[in-house]
OpenMM code with the backbone's topology and positions (N, CA, C; nanometers):
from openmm import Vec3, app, unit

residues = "UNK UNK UNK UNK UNK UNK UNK UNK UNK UNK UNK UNK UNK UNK UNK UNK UNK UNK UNK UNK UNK UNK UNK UNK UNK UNK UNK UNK UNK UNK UNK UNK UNK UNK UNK UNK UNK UNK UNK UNK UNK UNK UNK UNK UNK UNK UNK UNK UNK UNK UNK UNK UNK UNK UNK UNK UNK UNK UNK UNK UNK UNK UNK UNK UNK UNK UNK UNK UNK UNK UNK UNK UNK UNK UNK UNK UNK".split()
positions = [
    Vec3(-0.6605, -0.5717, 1.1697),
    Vec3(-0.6075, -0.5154, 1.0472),
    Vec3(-0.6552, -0.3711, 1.0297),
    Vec3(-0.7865, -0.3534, 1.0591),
    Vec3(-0.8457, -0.2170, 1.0655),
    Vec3(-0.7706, -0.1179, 1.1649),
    Vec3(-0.7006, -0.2022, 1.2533),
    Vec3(-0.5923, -0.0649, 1.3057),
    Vec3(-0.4662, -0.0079, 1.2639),
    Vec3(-0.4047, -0.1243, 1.1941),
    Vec3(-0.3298, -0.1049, 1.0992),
    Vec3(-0.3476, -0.0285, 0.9992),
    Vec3(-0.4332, -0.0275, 0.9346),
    Vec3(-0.4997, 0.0852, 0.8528),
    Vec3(-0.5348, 0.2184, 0.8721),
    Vec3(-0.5336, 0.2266, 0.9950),
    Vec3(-0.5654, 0.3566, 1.0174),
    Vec3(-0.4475, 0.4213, 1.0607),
    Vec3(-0.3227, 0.3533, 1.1327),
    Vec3(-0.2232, 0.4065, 1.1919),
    Vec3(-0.1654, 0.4795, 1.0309),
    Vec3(-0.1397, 0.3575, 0.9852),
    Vec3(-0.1227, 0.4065, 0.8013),
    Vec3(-0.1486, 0.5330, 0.7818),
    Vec3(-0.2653, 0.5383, 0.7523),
    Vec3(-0.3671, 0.6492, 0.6858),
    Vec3(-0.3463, 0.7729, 0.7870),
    Vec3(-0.2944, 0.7696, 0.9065),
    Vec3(-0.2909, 0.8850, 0.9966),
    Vec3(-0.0868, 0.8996, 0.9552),
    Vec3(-0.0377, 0.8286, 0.9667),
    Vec3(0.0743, 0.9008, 0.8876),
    Vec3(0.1164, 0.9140, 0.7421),
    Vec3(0.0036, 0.8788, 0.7031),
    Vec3(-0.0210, 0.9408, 0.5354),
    Vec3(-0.0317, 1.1061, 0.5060),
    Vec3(-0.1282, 1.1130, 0.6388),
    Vec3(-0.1857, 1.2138, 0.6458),
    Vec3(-0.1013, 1.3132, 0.6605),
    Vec3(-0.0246, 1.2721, 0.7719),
    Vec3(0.0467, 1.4073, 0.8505),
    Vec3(0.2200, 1.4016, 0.7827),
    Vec3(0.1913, 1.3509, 0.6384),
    Vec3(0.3203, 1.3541, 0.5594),
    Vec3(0.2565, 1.4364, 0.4755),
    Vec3(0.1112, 1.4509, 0.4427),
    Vec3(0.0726, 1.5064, 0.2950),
    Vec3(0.0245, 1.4130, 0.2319),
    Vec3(0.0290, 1.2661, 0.2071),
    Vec3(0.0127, 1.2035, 0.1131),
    Vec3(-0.1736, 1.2116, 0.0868),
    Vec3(-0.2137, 1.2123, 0.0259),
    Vec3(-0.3453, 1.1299, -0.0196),
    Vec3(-0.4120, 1.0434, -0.0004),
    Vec3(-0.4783, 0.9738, 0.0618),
    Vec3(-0.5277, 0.8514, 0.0455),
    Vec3(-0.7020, 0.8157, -0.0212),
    Vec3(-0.6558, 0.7552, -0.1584),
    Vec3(-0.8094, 0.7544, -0.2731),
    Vec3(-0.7985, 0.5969, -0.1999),
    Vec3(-0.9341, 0.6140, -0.2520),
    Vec3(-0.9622, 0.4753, -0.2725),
    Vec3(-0.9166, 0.2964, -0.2802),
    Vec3(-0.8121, 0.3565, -0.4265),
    Vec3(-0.7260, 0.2760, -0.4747),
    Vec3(-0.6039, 0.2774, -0.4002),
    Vec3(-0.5846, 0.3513, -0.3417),
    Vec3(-0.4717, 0.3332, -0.2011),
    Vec3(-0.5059, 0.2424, -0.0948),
    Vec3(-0.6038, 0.3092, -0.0252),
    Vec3(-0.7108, 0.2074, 0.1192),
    Vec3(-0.7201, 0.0563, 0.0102),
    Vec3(-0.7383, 0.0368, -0.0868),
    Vec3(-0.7532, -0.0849, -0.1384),
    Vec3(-0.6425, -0.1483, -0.1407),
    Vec3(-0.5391, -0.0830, -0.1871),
    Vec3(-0.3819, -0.1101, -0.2084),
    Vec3(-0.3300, -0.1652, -0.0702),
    Vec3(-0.3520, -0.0707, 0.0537),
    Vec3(-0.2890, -0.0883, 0.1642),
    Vec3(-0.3317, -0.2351, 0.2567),
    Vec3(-0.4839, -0.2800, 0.1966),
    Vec3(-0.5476, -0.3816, 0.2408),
    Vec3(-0.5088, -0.4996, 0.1517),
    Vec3(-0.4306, -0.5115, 0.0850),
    Vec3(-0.3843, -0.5953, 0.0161),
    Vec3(-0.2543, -0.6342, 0.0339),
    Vec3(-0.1851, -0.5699, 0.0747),
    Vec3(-0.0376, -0.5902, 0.1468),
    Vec3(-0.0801, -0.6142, 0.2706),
    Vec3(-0.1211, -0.5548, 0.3584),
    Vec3(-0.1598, -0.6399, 0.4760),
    Vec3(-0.2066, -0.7757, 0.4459),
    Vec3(-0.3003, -0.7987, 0.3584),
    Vec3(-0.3005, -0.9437, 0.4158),
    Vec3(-0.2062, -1.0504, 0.2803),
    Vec3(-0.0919, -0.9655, 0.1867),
    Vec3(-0.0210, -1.0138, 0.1486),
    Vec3(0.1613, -1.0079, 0.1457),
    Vec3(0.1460, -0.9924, 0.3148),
    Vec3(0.2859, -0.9014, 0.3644),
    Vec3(0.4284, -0.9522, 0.2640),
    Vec3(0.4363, -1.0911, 0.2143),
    Vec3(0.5610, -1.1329, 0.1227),
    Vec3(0.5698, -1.0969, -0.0407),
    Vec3(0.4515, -1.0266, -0.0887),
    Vec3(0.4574, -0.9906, -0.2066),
    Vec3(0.5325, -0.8886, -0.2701),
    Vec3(0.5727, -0.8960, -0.3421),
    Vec3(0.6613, -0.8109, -0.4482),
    Vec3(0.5537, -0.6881, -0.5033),
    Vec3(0.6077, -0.5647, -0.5349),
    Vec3(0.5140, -0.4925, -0.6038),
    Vec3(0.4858, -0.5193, -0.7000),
    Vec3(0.5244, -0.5752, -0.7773),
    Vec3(0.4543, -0.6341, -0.9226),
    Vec3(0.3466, -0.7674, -0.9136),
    Vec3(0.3612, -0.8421, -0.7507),
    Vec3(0.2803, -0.9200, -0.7726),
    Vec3(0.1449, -0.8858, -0.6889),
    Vec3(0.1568, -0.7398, -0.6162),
    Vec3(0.0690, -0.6834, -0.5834),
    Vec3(-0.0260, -0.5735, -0.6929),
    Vec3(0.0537, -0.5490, -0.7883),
    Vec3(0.0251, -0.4893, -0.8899),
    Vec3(-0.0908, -0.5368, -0.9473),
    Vec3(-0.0388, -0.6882, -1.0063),
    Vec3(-0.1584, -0.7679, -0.9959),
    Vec3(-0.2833, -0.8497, -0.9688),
    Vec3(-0.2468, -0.8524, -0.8434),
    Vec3(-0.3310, -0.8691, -0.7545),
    Vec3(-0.4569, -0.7393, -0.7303),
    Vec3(-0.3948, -0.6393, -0.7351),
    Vec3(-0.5045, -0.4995, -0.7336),
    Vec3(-0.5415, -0.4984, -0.8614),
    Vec3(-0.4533, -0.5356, -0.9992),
    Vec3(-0.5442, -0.4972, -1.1143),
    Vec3(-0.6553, -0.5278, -1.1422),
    Vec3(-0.6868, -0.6419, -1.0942),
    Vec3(-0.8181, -0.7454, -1.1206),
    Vec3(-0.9006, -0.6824, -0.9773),
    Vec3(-0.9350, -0.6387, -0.9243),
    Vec3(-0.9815, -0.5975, -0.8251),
    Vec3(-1.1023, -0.4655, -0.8361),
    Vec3(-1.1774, -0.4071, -0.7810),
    Vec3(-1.3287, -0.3157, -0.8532),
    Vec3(-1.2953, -0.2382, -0.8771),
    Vec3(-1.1928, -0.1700, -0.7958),
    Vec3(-1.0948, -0.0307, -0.8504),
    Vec3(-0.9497, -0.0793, -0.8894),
    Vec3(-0.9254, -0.1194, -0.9671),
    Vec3(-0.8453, -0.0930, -1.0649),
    Vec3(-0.6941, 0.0194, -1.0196),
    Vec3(-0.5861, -0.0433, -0.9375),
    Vec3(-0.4319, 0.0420, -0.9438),
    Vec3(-0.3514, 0.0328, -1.0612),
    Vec3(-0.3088, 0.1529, -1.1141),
    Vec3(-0.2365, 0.1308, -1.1908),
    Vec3(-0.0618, 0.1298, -1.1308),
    Vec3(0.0166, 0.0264, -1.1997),
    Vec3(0.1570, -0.0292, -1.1489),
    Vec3(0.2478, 0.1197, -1.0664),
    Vec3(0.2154, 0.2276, -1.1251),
    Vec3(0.3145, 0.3379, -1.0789),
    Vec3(0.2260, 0.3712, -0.8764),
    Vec3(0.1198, 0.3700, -0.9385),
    Vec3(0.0618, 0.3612, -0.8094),
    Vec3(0.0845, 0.2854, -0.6886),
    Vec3(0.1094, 0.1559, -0.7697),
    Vec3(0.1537, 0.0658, -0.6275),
    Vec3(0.3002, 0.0825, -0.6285),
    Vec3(0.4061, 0.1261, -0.6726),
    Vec3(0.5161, 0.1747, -0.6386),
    Vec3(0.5474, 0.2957, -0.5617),
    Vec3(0.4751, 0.3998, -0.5756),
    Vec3(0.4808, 0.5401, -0.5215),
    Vec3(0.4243, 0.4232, -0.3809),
    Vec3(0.3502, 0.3890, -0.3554),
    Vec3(0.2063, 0.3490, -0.2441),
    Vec3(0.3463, 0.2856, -0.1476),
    Vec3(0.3977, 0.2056, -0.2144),
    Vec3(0.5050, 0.1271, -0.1254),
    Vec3(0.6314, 0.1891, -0.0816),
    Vec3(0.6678, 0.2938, -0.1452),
    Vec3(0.7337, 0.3779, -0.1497),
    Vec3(0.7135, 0.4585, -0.0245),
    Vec3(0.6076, 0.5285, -0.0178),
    Vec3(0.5801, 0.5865, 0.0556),
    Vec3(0.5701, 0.5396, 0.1974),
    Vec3(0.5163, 0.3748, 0.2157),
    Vec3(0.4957, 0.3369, 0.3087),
    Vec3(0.6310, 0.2873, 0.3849),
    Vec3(0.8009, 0.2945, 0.2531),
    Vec3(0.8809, 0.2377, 0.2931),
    Vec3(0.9577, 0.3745, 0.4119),
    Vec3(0.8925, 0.4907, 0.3370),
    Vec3(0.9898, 0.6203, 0.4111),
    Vec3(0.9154, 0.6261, 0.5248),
    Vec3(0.7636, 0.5851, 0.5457),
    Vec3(0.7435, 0.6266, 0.6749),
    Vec3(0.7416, 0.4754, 0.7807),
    Vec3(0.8561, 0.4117, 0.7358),
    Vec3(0.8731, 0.2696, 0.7836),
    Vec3(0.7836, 0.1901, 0.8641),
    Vec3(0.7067, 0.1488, 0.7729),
    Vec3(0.6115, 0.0812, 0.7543),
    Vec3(0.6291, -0.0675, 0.6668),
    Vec3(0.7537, -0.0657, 0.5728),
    Vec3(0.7806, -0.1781, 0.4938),
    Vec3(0.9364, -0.1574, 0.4998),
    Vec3(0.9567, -0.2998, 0.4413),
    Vec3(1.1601, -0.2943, 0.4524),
    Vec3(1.1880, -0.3672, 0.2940),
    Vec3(1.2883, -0.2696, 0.2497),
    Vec3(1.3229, -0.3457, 0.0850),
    Vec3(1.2340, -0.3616, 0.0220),
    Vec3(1.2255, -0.4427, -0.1232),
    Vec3(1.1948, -0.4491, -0.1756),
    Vec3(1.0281, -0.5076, -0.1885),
    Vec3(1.0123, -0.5970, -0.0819),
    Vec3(0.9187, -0.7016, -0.0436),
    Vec3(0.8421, -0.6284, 0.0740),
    Vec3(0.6910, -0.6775, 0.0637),
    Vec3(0.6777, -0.5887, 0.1664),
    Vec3(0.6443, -0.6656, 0.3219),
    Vec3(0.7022, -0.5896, 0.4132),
    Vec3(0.6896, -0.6831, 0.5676),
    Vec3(0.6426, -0.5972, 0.6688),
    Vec3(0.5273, -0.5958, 0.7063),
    Vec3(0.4717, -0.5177, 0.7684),
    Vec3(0.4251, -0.6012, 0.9077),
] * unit.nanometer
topology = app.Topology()
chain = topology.addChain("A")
for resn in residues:
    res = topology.addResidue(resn, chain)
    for name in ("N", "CA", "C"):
        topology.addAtom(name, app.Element.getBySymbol(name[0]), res)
């Protein structure tokens, strides 16, 4: 999974995007919850030590959908 993460985070990079905290947390949570919906990942991170807020995990999936990494709505990685 840790390579997965990094392939991520290296075309995060070389798009511009950011990656805090609450992202690397975000991105480790769809990995190991590849059928979740963003709202039920939403929640899943809210309760969590850092704290995403909902726009966050939309931009987050978003982002991961343009650099195809996820398909539709759900995420399948």
């Amino acid at each position: 999974m840790e390579e997965k993460i990094n392939e991520i985070v290296s075309v995060f990079r070389l798009r511009g995007h950011r990656l805090t905290a609450q992202r690397r947390n975000l991105l480790s949570l769809i990995l190991n919850n590849p059928e979740c919906s963003c709202k039920e990942l939403y929640y899943m991170a809210k309760s969590g030590k850092k704290p995403v807020g909902l726009a966050t995990v939309y931009r987050t999936v978003s982002a991961l959908r343009e650099a195809g990494f996820v398909r539709r709505q759900f995420v399948q990685l």
